[in-house]
TORFI-790546 format. One record per residue (C-alpha): residue in three letters; chain; x, y, z. Coordinates in nm, 3 decimals. Layout:
BEGIN
PT rest kette      c1      c2      c3
PT  ALA     A       X       Y       Z
...
//
This chain:
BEGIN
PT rest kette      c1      c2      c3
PT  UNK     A  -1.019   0.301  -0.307
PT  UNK     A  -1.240  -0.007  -0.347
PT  UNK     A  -1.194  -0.138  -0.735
PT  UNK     A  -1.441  -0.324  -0.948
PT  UNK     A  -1.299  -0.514  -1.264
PT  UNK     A  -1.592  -0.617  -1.515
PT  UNK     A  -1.562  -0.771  -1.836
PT  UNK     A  -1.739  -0.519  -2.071
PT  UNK     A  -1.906  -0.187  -2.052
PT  UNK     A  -2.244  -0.365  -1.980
PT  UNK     A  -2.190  -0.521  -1.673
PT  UNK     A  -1.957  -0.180  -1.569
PT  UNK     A  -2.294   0.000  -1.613
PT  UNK     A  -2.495  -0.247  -1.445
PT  UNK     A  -2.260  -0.284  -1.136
PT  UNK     A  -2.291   0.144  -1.177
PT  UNK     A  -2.695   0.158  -1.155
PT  UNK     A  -2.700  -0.134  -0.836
PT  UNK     A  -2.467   0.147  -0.658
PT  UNK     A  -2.656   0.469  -0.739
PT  UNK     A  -2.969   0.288  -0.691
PT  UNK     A  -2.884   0.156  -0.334
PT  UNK     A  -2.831   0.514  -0.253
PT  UNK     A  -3.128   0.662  -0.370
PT  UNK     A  -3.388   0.327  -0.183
PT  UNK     A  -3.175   0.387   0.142
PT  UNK     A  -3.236   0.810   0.088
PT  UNK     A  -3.557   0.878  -0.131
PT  UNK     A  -3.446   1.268  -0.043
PT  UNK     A  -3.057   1.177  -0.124
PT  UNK     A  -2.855   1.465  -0.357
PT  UNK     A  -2.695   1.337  -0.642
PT  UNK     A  -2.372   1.467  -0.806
PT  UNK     A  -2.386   1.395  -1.177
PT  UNK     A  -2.183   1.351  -1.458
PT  UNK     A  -2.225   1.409  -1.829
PT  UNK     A  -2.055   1.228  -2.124
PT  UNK     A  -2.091   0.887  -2.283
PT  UNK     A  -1.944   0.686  -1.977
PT  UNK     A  -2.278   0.765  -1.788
PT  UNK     A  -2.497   0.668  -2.031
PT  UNK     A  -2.576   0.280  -1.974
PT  UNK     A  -2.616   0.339  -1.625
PT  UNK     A  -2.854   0.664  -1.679
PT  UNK     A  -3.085   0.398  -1.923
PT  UNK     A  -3.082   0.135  -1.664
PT  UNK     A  -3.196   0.367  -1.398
PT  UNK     A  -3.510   0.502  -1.614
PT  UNK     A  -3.562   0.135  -1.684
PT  UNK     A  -3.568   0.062  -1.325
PT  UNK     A  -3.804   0.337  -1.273
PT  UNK     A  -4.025   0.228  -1.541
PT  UNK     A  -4.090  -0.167  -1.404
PT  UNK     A  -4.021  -0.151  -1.059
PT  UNK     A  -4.193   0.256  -0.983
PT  UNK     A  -3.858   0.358  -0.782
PT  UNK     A  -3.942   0.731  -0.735
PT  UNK     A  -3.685   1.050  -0.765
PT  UNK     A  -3.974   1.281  -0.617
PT  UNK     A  -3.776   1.435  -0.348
PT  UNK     A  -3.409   1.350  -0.503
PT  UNK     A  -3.227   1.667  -0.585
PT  UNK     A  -2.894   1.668  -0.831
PT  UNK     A  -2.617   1.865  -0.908
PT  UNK     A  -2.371   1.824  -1.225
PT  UNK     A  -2.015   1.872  -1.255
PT  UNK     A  -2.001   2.105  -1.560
PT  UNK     A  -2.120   2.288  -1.844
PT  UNK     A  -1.986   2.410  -2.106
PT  UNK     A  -1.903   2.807  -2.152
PT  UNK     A  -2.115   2.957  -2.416
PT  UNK     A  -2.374   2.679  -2.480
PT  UNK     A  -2.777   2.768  -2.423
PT  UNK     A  -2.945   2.479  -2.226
PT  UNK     A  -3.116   2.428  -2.546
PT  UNK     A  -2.854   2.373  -2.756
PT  UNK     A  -2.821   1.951  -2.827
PT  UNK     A  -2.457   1.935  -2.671
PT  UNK     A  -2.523   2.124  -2.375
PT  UNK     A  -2.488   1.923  -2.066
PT  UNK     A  -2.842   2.072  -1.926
PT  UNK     A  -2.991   1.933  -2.251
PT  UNK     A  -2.820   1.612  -2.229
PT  UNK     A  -2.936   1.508  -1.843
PT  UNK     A  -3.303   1.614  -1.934
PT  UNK     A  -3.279   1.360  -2.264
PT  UNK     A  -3.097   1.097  -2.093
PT  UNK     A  -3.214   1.104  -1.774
PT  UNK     A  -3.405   1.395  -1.580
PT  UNK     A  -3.727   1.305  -1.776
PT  UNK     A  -3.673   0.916  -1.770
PT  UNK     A  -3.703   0.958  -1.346
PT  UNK     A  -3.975   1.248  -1.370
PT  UNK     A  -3.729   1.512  -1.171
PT  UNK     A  -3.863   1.805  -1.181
PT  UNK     A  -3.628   2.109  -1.336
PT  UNK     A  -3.645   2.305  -0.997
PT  UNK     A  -3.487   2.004  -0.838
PT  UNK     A  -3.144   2.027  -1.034
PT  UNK     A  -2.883   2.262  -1.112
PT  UNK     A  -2.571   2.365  -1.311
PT  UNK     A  -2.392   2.596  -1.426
PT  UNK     A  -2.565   2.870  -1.667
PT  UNK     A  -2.340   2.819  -1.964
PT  UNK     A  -2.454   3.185  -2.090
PT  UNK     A  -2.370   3.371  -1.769
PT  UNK     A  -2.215   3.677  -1.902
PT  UNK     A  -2.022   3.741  -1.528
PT  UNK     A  -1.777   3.436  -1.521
PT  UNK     A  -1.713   3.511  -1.163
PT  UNK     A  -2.084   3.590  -1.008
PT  UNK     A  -2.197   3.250  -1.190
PT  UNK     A  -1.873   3.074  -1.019
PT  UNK     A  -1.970   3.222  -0.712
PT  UNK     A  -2.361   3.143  -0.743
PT  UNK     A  -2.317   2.752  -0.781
PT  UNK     A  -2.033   2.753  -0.513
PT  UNK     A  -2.295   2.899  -0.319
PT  UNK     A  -2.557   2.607  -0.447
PT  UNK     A  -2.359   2.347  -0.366
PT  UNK     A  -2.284   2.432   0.004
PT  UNK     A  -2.652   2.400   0.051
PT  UNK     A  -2.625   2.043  -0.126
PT  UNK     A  -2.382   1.799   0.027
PT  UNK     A  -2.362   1.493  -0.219
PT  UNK     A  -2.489   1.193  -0.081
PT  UNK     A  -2.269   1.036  -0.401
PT  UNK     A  -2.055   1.211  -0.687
PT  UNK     A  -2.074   1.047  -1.025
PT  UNK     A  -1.743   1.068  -1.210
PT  UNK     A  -1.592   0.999  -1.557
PT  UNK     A  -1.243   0.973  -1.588
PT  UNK     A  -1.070   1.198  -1.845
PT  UNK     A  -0.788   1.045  -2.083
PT  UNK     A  -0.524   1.272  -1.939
PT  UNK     A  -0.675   1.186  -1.625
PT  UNK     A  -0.879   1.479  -1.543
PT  UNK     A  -1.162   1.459  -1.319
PT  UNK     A  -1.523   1.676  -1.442
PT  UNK     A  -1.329   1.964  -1.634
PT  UNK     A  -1.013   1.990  -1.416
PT  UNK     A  -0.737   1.953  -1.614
PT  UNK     A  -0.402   1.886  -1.490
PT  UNK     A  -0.256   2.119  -1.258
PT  UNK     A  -0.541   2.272  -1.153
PT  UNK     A  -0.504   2.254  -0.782
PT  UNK     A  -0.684   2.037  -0.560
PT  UNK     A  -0.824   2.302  -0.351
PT  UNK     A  -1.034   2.482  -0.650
PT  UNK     A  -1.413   2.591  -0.625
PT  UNK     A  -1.597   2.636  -0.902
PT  UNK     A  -1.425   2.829  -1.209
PT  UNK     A  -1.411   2.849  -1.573
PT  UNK     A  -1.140   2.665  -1.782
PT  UNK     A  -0.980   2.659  -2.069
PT  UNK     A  -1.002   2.302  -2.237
PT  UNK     A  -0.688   2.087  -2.273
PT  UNK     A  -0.681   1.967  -2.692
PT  UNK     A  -0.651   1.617  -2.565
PT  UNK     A  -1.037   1.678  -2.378
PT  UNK     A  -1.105   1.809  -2.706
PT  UNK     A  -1.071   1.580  -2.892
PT  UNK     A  -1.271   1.360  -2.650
PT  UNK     A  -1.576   1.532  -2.649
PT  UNK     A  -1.550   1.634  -3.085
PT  UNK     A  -1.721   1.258  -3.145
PT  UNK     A  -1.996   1.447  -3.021
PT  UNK     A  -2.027   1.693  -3.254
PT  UNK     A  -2.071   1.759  -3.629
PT  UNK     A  -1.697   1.909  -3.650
PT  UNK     A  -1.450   1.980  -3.344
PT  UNK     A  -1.437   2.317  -3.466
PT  UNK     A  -1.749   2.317  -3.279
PT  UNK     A  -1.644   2.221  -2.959
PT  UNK     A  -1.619   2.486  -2.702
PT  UNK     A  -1.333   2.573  -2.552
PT  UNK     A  -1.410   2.702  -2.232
PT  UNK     A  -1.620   2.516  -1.986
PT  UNK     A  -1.756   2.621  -1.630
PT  UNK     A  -1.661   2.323  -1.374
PT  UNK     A  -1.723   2.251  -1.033
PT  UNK     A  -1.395   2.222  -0.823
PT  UNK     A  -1.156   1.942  -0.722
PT  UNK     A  -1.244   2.051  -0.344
PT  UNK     A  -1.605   2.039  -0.417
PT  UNK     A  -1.568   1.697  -0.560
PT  UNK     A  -1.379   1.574  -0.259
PT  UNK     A  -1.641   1.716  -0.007
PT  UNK     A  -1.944   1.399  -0.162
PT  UNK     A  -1.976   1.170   0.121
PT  UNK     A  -1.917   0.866  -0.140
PT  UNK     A  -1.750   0.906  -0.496
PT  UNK     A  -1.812   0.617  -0.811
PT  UNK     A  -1.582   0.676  -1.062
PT  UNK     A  -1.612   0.535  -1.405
PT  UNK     A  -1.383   0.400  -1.678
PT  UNK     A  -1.427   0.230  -1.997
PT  UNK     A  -1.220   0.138  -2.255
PT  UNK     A  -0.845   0.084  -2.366
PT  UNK     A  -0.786   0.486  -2.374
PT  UNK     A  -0.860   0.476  -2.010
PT  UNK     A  -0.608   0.246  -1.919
PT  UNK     A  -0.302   0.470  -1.875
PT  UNK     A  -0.552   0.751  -1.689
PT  UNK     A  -0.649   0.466  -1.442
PT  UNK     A  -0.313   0.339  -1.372
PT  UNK     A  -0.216   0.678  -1.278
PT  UNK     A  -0.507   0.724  -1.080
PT  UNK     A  -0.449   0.421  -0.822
PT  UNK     A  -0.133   0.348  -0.864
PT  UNK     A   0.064   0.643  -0.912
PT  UNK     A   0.127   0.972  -0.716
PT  UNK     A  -0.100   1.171  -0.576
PT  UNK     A  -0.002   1.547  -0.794
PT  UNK     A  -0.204   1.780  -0.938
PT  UNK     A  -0.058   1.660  -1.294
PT  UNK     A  -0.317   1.384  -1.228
PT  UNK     A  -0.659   1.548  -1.056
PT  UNK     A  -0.793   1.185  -1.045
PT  UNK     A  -0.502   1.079  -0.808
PT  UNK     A  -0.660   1.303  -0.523
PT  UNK     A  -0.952   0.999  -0.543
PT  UNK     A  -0.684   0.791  -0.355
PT  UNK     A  -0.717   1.042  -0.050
PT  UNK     A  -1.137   1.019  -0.038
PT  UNK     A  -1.235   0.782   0.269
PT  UNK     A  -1.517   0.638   0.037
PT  UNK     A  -1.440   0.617  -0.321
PT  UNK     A  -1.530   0.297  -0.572
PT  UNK     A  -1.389   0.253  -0.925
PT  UNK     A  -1.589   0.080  -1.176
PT  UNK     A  -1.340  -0.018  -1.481
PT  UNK     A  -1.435  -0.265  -1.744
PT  UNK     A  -1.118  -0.516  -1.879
PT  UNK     A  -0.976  -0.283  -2.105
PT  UNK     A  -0.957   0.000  -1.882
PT  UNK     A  -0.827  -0.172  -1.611
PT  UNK     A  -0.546  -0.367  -1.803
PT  UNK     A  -0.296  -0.204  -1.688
PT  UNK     A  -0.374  -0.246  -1.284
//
């Protein structure tokens, strides 16, 4: 695992959007794996700036996102489908039919975990964008889910939680059931950038490099990927 130390959350996002943006000018037609939450968001706003002064184009780029949460409209302000189009679908122009997640009112659990399996074997990730979860878990796969998982629906540790509640009004209104795509899945992007920021990170990210490679930490399976780069800022780091 190659490991980048920056000082702050700035330069972690700018070090972020020089990666994802080397992929896409070497690939105009490259698939992205994507990732929701707040860790994303300074690189997503440096790659619609980028866009807007130097015209790099997403015409033919085609994405695919970790998760969505169980129960949630793609309407609704804190679904993940609404929060790529704000943040960064319509910043690059890419086109709805060019990305996909889960349907987070899919009725059939199993057919929809079965229809983006499907989806995905037709996209192989050129990169997988990941956050890191504070108990370590990698897109929704908490610990102990096993390493060899597809896509499936799961039930929400408290500490993830209480992670996402700063995102809503109350965390009474956090769902707490989310579809996810699976460790395996993860594994099978030819390049994976992992993110981390901030001193609640730090004991995740320890875990993730340094310790053993268990199911009780998903991230740890990163150590196994032939091309995987974390991206921690000081505080998140500290303990490396």
């Amino acid at each position: 695992m190659k490991i980048i130390v920056t000082d702050n959350y700035e330069e972690l996002s700018d070090k972020a959007a020089e990666v994802m943006l080397a992929v896409v000018k070497a690939d105009p037609s490259a698939v992205l794996g994507l990732a929701t939450g707040t860790t994303p968001l300074g690189l997503y706003a440096r790659l619609v700036r980028d866009r807007a002064e130097n015209g790099t184009s997403y015409a033919r780029v085609r994405t695919a996102n970790l998760d969505e949460y169980k129960g949630l409209p793609k309407t609704h302000e804190q679904s993940y489908a609404y929060f790529m189009k704000k943040n960064l679908f319509d910043g690059l122009g890419i086109a709805p039919g060019q990305t996909n997640i889960e349907d987070g009112t899919a009725a059939d659990e199993a057919a929809e975990c079965a229809r983006y399996d499907a989806v995905l074997e037709t996209l192989p990730r050129d990169i997988q964008l990941l956050g890191l979860g504070s108990n370590g878990h990698i897109a929704f796969n908490e610990p102990g889910t096993p390493f060899g998982s597809g896509t499936h629906v799961v039930e929400l540790a408290e500490s993830t939680v209480k992670d996402n509640a700063r995102l809503f009004a109350d965390i009474a209104e956090v769902p707490r059931k989310a579809f996810t795509m699976g460790i395996r899945q993860i594994m099978q992007a030819r390049r994976i950038l992992i993110l981390a920021s901030g001193a609640n990170k730090a004991d995740a990210v320890y875990k993730m490099v340094c310790g053993p490679v268990t199911e009780a930490v998903p991230a740890s399976v990163l150590q196994l990927h032939p091309c995987c780069t974390l991206i921690a800022d000081k505080a998140a780091a500290a303990k490396l």
